[in-house]
Each structure stands twice: as structure tokens, then as C-alpha cells.
C-alpha atoms as one frame of an Amber mdcrd trajectory, in Angstrom:
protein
  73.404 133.203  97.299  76.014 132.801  99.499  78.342 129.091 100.214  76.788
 127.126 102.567  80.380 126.399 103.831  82.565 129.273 103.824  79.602 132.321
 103.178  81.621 133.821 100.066  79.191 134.209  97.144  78.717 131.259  95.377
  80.089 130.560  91.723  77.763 129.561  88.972  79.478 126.413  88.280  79.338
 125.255  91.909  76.362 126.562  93.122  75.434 126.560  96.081  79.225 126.455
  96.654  82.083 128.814  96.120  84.791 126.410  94.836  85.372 122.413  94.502
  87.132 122.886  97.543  83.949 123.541  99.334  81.601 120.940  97.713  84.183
 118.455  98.517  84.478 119.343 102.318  79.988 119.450 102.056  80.475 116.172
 100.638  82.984 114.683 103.132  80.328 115.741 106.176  77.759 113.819 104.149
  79.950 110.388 103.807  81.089 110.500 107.798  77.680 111.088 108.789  78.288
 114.704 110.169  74.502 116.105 108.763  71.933 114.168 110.712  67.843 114.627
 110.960  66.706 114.948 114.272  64.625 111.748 115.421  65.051 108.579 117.556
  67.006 105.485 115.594  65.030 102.933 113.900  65.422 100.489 116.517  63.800
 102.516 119.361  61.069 102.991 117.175  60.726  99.344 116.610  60.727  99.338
 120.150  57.752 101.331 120.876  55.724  99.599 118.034  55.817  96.387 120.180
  55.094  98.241 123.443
């Protein structure tokens, strides 16, 4: 398995990541929002409900 981040092989204690250092940064994309679904927003779909 390689690091979702960087593609070095991952290390056992961070698996799926490399290093801390790349958990961290996987984390920090997760907190600002970075990794999104694709779909509409809850309010359009609200929208179209009432239509």
C-alpha cells in the first residue's frame, strides 16, 4: 500500500500514511473542507422538494 499523500509505501504505524507528517496534511484537507462528495447542497435540494 502506498500513501495516499505522497505515494511512498506506507509505514505500519501510520497506515495508510507514510509519516505523521502526512496524516497531518490528510487531516488538515479534511478540517478546511478540501475532500468534498459530489452532489447539490442541502438547500437546493430543499428546493426541489417544494417544487
Amino acid at each position: 500500500m502506498t500513501c495516499p499523500i505522497c505515494n511512498k509505501p506506507s509505514h505500519p504505524v501510520h497506515k495508510p500514511f507514510c509519516s505523521r507528517r502526512c496524516a497531518e496534511v490528510d487531516l488538515g484537507r479534511w478540517m478546511t473542507d478540501s475532500y468534498k462528495l459530489p452532489g447539490s447542497s442541502p438547500s437546493e435540494d430543499e428546493d426541489d422538494a417544494e417544487n
